[in-house]
C-alpha positions in Angstrom: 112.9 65.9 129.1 109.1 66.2 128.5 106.9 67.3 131.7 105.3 63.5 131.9 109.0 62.2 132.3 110.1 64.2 135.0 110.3 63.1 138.6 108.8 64.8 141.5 110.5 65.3 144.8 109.2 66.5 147.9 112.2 68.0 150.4 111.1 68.7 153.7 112.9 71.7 155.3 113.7 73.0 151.8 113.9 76.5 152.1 117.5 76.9 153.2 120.4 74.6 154.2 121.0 71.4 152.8 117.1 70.6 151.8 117.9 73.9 149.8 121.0 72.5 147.9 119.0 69.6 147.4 116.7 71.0 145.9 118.6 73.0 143.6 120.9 70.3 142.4 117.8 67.8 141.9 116.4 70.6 139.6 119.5 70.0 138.0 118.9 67.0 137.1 115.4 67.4 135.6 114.0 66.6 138.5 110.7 68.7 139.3 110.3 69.5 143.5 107.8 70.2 146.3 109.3 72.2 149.3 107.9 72.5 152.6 108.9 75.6 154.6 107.8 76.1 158.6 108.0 79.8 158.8 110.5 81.1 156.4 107.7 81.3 153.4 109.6 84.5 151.5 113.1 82.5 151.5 111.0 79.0 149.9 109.7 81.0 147.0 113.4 82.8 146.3 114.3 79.0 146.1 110.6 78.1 143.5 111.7 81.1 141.6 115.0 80.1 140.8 114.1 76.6 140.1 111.5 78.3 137.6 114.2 80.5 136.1 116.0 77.2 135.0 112.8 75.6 133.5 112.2 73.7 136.4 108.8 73.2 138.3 108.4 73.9 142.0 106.0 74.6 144.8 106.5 75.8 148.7 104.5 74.6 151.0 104.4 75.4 154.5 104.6 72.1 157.2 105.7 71.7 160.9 107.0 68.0 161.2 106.5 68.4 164.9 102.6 69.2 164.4 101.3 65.3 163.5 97.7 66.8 163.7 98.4 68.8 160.9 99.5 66.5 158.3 96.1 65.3 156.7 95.8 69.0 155.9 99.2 69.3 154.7 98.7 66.0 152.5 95.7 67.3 150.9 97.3 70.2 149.9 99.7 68.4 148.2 97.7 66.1 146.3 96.3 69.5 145.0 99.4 70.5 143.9 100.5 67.5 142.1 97.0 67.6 140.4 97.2 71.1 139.6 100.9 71.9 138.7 101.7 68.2 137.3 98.5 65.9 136.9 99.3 63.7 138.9 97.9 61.6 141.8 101.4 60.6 143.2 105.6 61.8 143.6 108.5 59.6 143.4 111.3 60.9 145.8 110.7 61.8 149.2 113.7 63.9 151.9 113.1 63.8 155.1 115.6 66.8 155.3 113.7 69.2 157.9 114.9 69.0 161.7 116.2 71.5 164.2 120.1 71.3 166.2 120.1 71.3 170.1 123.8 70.5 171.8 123.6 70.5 175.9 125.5 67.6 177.9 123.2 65.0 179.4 123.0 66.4 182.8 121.4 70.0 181.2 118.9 68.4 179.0 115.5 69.1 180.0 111.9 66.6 179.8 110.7 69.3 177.6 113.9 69.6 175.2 114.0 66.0 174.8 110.1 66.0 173.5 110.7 69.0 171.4 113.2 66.3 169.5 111.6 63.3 169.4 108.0 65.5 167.8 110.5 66.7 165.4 113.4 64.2 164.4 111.2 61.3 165.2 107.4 61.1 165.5 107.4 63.3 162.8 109.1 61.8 160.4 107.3 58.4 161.3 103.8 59.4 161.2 104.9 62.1 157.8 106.4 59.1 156.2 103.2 56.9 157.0 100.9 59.4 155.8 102.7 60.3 152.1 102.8 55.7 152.1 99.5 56.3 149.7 101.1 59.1 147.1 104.7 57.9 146.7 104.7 56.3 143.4 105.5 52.8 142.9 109.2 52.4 142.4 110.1 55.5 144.3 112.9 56.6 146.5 112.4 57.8 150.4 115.9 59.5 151.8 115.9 60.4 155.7 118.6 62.2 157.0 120.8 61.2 159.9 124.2 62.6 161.0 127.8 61.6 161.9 126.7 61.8 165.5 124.8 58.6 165.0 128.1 56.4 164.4 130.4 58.3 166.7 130.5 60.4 170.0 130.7 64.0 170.9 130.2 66.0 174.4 126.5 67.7 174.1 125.2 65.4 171.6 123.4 62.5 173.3 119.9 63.6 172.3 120.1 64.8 169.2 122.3 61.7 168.0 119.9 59.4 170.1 116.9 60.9 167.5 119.7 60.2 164.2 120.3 56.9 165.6 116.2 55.7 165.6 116.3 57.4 162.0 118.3 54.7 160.9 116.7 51.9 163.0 113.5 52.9 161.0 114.8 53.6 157.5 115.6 49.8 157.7 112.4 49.0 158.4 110.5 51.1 155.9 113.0 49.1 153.0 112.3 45.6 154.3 108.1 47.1 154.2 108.0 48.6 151.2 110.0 46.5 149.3 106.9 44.6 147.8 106.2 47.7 145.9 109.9 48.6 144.6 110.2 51.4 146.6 114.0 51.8 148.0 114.6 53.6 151.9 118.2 54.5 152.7 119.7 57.0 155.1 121.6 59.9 154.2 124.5 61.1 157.6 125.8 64.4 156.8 129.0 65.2 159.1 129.7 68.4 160.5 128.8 71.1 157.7 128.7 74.6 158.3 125.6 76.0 157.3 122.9 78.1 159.7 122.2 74.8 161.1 122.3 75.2 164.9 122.1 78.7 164.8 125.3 78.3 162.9 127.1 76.8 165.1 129.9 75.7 163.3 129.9 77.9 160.2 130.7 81.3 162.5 133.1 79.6 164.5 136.8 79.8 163.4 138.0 77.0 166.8 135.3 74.6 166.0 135.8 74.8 161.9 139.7 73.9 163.0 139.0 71.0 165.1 136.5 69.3 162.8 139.3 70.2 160.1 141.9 68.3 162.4 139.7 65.0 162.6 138.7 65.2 159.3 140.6 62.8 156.4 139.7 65.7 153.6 140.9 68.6 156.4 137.8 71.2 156.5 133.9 71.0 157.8 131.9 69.9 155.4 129.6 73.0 153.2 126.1 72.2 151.5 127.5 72.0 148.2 129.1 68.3 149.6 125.8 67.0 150.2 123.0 68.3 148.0 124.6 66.4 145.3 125.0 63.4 146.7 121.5 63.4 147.5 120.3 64.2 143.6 123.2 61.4 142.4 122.0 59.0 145.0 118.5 59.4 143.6 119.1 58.9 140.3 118.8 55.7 138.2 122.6 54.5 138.7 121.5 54.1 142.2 118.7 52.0 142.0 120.1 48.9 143.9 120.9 51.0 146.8 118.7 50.1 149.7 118.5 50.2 153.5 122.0 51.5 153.7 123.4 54.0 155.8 125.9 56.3 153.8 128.2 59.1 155.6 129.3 61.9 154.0 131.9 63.2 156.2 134.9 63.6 154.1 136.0 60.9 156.1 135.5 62.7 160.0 137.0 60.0 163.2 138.2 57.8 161.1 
């Protein structure tokens, strides 16, 4: 694939977790990436290098998606980027992967906890989305990611899931707007995977991994290598007539 052909992601919250395996398995797939890291800058460029080592191109960039004031800055460095690395003006996938976990019960959750999530899981995303509008290519691909939480119920979750659930509201939305200029929105709810997300919460916890194994159809949590590559196969060109749809990947969790 010659470097004109290749499509250009940008994965928010790419240097670890499942924006890292999606990364990685869209550099697979000839697909050229833009990470954006908020503090973890030496762990981003582990995940560039290797993309590099496979003939890939890549580029870390740092962002908070809780810091709207910062985003004009963050998308003019990224315009030089795409000028500089790939001459272009414009990319064609974008992943709103980046967020953070939180898990109190209703009655613990603070004023301040509850902003902390909606500057993160939701203005963020919005006002990010809304500002990239201008360099996403025609015909491109915007992925947001929900969670499992969003479509069922568990004790401690009612904020988080109640951020997941306007996620979805709003990934409808942005297909119906940007439909006009071929460009295809759909959500993306991971189940319970154990990775470091939530302080790994799941992942170093033998009781928990049981009980999600117990409600789960496939018998096990869910691991990063389920997801990344769902992401890279939705985005592909067998997908194309996917739009405004809501897709678990759960391995079948409550059902």
């Amino acid at each position: 694939m010659d470097t004109q052909a290749r499509k250009i992601a940008l994965i928010t919250g790419g240097s670890r977790g499942l924006g890292r395996n999606t990364a990685e398995n869209l550099a697979r797939k000839g697909v050229d990436v833009v990470i954006t890291y908020h503090s973890q800058a030496d762990a981003a460029q582990t995940v560039v290098a290797e993309i590099e080592a496979e003939g890939g191109k890549a580029v870390a960039l740092q962002l908070d998606t809780s810091a709207t004031a910062t985003f004009d800055g963050f998308a003019a460095r990224l315009k030089d980027a795409l000028r500089d690395i790939w001459g272009r003006d414009s990319f064609d996938f974008l992943v709103n992967n980046a967020g953070t976990g939180f898990h109190k019960p209703i009655a613990e959750t603070s004023e301040e906890d509850f902003d902390a999530l909606v500057a993160i899981h939701l203005k963020g995303v919005f006002f990010l989305t809304q500002k990239l509008l201008p360099l996403i290519a025609d015909g491109g691909r915007i992925i947001n990611l929900s969670s499992g939480l969003a479509r069922f119920a568990m004790a401690g979750t009612a904020a988080y899931a109640m951020m997941k659930g306007g996620i979805e509201v709003f990934t409808r939305s942005l297909a119906k707007e940007l439909g006009p200029r071929g460009i295809t929105a759909n959500t993306v709810a991971p189940g319970a995977i154990a990775t470091d997300f939530n302080g790994g919460r799941l992942r170093d916890n033998p009781d928990m991994q049981r009980m999600v194994g117990q409600v789960t159809a496939l018998g096990r949590p869910g691991v990063a290598d389920d997801i990344g590559p769902m992401i890279a196969s939705l985005l592909s060109e067998d997908n194309r007539w996917i739009n405004a749809q809501r897709i678990e990947v759960s391995g079948g969790m409550f059902i």
